[in-house]
N, C-alpha and C positions, 0 to 999 in steps of 0.2 A: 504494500500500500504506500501511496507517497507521501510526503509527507513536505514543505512546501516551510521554509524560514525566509522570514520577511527582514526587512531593515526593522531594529528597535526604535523605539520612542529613547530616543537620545536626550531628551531631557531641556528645560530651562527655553523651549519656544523654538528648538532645531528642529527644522520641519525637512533638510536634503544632507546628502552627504556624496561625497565625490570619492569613486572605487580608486584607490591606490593601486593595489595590488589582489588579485586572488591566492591564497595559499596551495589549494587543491586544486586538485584533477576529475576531471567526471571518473567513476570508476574507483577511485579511494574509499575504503573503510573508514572512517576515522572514530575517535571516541569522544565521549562531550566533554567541553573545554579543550577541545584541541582545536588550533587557532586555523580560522575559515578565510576571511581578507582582512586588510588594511584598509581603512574609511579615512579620510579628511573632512571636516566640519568646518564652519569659522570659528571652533575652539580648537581643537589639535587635532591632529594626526594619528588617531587609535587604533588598534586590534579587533577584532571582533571575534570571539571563540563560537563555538558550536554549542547549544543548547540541548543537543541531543546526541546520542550514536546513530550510527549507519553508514549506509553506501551513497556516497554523492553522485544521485541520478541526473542531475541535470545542474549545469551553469549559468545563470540568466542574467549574469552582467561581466564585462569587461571593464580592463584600465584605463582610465582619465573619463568614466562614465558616470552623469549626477542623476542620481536616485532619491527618489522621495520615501519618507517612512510608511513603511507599510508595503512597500516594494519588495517583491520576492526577488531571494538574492539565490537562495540555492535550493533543490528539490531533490530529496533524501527517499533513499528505499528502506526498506526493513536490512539492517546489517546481513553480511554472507563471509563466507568464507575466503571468497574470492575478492582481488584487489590488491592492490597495496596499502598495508596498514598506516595511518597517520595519526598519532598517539599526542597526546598533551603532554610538553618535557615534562620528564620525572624529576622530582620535590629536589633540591639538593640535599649531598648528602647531610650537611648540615645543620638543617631546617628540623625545629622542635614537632614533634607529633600534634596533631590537634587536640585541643581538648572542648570541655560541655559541648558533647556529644550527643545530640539532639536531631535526628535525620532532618534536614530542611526541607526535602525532596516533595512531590503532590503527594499527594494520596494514588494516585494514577499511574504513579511512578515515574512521572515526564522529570521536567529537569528542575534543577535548585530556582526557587526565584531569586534572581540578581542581576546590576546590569553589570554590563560589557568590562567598565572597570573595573567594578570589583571583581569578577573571575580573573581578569587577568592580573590582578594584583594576589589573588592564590596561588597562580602559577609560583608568580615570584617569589613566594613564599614557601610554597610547598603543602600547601595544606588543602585537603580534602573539604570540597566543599559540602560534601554530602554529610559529612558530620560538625556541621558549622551551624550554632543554633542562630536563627536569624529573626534580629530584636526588632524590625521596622514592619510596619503594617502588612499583614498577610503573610508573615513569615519571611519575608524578603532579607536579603541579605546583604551586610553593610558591608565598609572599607574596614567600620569599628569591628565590626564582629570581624572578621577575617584576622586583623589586626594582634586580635584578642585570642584568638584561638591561636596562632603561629605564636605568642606570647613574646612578643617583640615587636616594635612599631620600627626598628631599623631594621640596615642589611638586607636590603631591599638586593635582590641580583640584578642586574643591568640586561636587558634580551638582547639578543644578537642588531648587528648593526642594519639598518635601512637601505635597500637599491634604491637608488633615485628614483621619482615618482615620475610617470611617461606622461607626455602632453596630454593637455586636457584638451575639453570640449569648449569651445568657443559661442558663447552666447550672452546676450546682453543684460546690462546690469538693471534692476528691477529700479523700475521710474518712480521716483518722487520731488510732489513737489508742482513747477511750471517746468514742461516737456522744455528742451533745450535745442534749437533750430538746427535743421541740418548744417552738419558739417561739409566748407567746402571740399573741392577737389584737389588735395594736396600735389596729386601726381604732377600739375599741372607746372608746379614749381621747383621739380628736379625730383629724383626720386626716393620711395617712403619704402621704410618694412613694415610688416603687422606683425604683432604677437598676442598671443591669446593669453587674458589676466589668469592666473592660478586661482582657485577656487576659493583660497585664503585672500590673495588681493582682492577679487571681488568683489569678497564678502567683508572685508575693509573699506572698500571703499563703499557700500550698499550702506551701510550702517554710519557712515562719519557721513554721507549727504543724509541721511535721515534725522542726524542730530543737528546736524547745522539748519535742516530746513523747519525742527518742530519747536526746540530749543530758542530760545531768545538767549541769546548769549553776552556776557559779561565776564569785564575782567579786572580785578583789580591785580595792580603793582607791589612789591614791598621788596626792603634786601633785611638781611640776617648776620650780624655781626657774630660768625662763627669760630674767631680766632682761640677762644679758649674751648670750645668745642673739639677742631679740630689738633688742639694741643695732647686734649683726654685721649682720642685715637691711638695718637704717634705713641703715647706713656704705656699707652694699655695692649698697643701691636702685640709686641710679643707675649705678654699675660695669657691674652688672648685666642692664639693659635696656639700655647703651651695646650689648652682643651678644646685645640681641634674648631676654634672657630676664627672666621677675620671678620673682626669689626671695621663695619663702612658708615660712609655718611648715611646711606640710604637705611641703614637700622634705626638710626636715630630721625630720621622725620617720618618713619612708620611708626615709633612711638610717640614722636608731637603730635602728630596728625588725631591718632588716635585719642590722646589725653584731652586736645582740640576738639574732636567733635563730640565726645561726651559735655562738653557746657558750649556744644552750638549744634542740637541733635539735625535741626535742619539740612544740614549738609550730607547728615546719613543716612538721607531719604530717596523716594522717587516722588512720583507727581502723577495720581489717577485723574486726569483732567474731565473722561467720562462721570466718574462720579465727584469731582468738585475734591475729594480730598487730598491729602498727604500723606505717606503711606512713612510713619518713622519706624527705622528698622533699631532695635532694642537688641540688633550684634554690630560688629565689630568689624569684618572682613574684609582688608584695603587691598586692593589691584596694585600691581606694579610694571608697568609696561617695558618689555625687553624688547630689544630692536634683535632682529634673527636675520639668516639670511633668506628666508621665507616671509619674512614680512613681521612688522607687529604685532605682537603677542603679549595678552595683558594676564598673567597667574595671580593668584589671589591667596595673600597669607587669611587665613581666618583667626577671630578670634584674638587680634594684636592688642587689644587694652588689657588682656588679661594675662599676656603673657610677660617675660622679663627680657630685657635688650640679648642679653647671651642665648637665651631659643629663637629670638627673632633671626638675630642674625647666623645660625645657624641653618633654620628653616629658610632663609631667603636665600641663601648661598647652593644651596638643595636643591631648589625650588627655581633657581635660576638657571643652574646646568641641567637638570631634565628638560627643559624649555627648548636651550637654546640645541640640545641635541635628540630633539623630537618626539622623547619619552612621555611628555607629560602628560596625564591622562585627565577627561572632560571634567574628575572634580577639584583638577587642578584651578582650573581656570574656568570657575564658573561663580555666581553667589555672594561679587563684591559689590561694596556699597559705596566705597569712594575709592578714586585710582590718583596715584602717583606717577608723575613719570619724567625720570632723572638723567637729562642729557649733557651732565653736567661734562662726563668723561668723552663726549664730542667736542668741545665746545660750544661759544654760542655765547650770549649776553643776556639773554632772554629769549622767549615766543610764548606763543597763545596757544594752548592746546584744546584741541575740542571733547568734549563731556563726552564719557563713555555711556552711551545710552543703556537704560533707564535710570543713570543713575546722575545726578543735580548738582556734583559739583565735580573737579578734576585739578591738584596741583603739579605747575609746572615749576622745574630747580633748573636753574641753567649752570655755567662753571663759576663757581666761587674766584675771586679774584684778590689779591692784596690791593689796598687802596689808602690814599693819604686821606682818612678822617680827622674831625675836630671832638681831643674826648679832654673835660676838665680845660678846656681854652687852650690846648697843645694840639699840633699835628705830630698825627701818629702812623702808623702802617695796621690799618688791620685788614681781616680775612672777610672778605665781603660774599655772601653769597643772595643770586637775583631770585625772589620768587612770584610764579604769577599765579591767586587764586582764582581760573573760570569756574561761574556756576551759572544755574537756571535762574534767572531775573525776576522767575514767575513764582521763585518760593524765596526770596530774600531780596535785600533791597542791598544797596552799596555801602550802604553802613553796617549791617549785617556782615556783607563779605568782610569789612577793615576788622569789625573785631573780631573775624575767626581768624582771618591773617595774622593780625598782630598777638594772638594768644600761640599762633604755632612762633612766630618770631620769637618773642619773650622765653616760651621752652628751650628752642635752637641755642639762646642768648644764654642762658642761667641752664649750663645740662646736667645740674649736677639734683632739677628735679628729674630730670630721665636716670640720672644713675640711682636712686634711692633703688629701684626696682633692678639693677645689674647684677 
């Protein structure tokens, strides 16, 4: 009998996803959780494991091909003997046994509920999903329970490295807004190449004209006298990576930012315009956008007011190399409430960056500079760093913005209320 896997509900309003790569072969055995294709999202670049065993009867999508959810990807026979087996790597040897042992599996006996991530975040761990008791609604199972059961939240294995991903399909970017006149005929002036946006560029660029066109945008200005700030770094460097971490600037304005929008909750909102409200979120979870050579990618630390400068900037240092070498998985980067983003280490003097939608506000850091200031009626040399806060105009007024500015300044200024928590 056949049996018919479609693309998952990937979550958070992802409605397509672009085939990377297929794993299988028609005519494969394989076993569930053993990994089927590679997807592209405008979140990352994932896995997608097998929800079932059997015989892969049929293949219904190829490479550089977008697919909507709910789109069957692969059609499965009742397993045989026959094929070539394709098995899910086995646990290293490593990896602690599972424990609360609890079959997660239907009643049916189909497969574990969980998504994509987390299976494949078992893989890497080693642990049987089928004995993983799974704490979220309808028995579904979490990154925490996986987590919990492999009894270690590190030591994560690294999966084998990426083939480049083969050209995509070429089609236009989804209209908003007032339609933009045609374009002339370029050829006419010597001659053009085309190339077709990556599924990621597009979906960057789909999304920064959706905020630019619904968004009323603002911005204010500020700098940050970070000279004794960036003194604590230099003192504390080596302390520092004595436990395996390096503290950066960007640790320390994920914990202003966050101490910040606790007394300006405004900024750690969306905006339901449908129904007239303002939706304030009562977590934490700050975006930080990395420049890759695939395009911008915004991962999301969660949970930064509660944590201390030494797990931030560990977690971000983490969280930064799975990114920029394609690992990162959709609840990496999903779930933030205000983004950062620090092009300090390009240079630059400033710029305006646009609001990562649906979320109302976004700080830009440009490169800190030495500058001849007046401090106590003396010219002095201190370490200037430019910051610009945009937000939605339609939840705060410009006075609004100055005092959240100037409460992340004053932190940046006096860090030694960020190191109480180091």
């Amino acid at each position: 009998m056949s049996r018919a896997f479609v693309l998952p509900d990937l979550g958070e309003g992802l409605t397509e996803a672009e085939i990377v790569s297929v794993l299988v072969h028609e005519g494969d055995v394989i076993r569930e959780d053993a990994p089927l294709l590679e997807v592209e999202t405008d979140k990352a670049q994932v896995e997608i494991p097998s929800p079932m065993s059997g015989r892969v009867e049929k293949i219904h999508v190829q490479p550089g091909q977008t697919v909507k959810v709910g789109a069957v990807l692969i059609s499965f026979a009742d397993s045989t003997d026959g094929g070539a087996v394709r098995a899910a790597p086995a646990p290293p040897a490593a990896a602690p046994p599972a424990t609360e042992a609890r079959p997660a599996r239907a009643r049916d006996g189909g497969p574990v509920p969980a998504t994509p991530a987390t299976r494949r975040l078992a893989r890497e761990l080693g642990v049987d999903l089928g004995g993983v008791r799974g704490t979220a609604p309808g028995g579904r199972v979490t990154d925490e329970d996986v987590r919990a059961a492999a009894g270690s939240t590190r030591g994560v294995t690294a999966p084998a490295a990426r083939a480049p991903a083969p050209p995509v399909e070429t089609r236009p970017l989804a209209p908003v807004g007032v339609e933009p006149p045609p374009l002339p005929r370029f050829e006419q002036w010597g001659p053009v190449e085309r190339a077709p946006l990556s599924h990621l560029r597009r979906t960057i660029a789909e999304r920064m004209a959706l905020s630019a066109s619904v968004i009323p945008h603002v911005t204010h200005f500020d700098r940050a006298d970070i000279t004794e700030l960036d003194a604590i770094i230099r003192r504390t460097l080596d302390a520092a990576r004595g436990r395996g971490v390096t503290l950066t600037l960007t640790s320390f304005l994920l914990k202003a930012a966050a101490l910040a929008l606790k007394a300006h909750p405004q900024f750690n909102a969306s905006l339901d315009p449908a129904a007239g409200e303002m939706i304030l979120k009562r977590y934490c979870h700050l975006g930080i956008a990395v420049a890759t050579d695939r395009g911008l990618i915004v991962p999301v630390i969660r949970d930064v007011d509660r944590k201390p400068l030494l797990e931030l900037a560990r977690e971000l240092g983490a969280l930064a190399q799975r990114v920029r070498e394609g690992k990162a998985s959709l609840d990496d980067l999903r779930g933030g409430t205000f983004t950062i983003t620090n092009i300090g280490a390009l240079g630059g003097t400033g710029a305006i960056p646009i609001i990562n939608y649906p979320e109302v506000a976004i700080l830009g850091v440009a490169r800190g500079r030495e500058e001849a200031v007046v401090r106590d009626g003396q010219i002095v040399a201190r370490l200037m760093l430019p910051l610009t806060l945009t937000f939605d105009h339609r939840i705060a007024d410009g006075a609004d913005g100055a005092r959240f500015a100037a409460d992340i300044v004053r932190l940046l200024e006096h860090p030694d209320h960020l190191l109480l928590e180091l």
